[in-house]
C-alpha positions, 0 to 999 in steps of 0.5 A, spaced: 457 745 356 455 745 349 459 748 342 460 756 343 461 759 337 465 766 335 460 772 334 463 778 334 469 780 337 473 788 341 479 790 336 482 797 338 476 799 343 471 797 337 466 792 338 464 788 331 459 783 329 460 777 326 458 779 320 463 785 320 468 780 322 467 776 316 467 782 311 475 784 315 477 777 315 473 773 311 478 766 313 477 769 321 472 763 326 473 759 332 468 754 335 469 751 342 466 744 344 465 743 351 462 737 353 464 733 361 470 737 362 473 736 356 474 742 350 475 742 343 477 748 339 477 750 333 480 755 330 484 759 324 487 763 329 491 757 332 491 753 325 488 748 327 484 744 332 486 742 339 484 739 344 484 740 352 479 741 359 476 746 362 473 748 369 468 753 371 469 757 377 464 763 378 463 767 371 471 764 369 472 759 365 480 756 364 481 752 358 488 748 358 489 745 352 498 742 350 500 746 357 498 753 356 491 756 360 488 760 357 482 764 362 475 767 358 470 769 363 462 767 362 456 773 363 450 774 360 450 768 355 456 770 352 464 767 353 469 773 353 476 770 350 481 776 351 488 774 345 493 779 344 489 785 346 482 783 341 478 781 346 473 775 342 466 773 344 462 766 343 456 764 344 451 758 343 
């Protein structure tokens, strides 16, 4: 629960900050609200915002937003989002 937001991200086996991100890709950001099943994302990636709900099972995490699922995994404070190859990291 809570709003996670983006804080860096792993681009062809490098990882990069938040900062370094915004200096390549300066329009790149995602939040994720989650609140009592219920997830709000928000994202330059997707033009947009959707909306959906989310489970937790273990350290996975499966997001269902306009049926597509989408599955991050949750360690060390840190949500991990795998798209197209990138993976992207949030925390609160």
């Amino acid at each position: 629960a809570g709003t996670w937001n983006l804080s860096g991200a792993k681009v062809a086996g490098v990882e990069m900050t938040a900062d370094q991100l915004q200096a390549v890709q300066p329009d790149l950001d995602m939040t994720l609200e989650c609140n009592d099943g219920k997830v709000t994302l928000t994202s330059s990636l997707f033009s947009g915002t959707g909306e959906g709900t989310y489970t937790v099972n273990g350290e996975t995490v499966t997001i269902e937003s306009d049926g597509q699922s989408m599955e991050a995994t949750l360690k060390d404070g840190r949500l991990t989002i795998e798209i197209g190859g990138v993976e992207l990291y949030l925390e609160k």
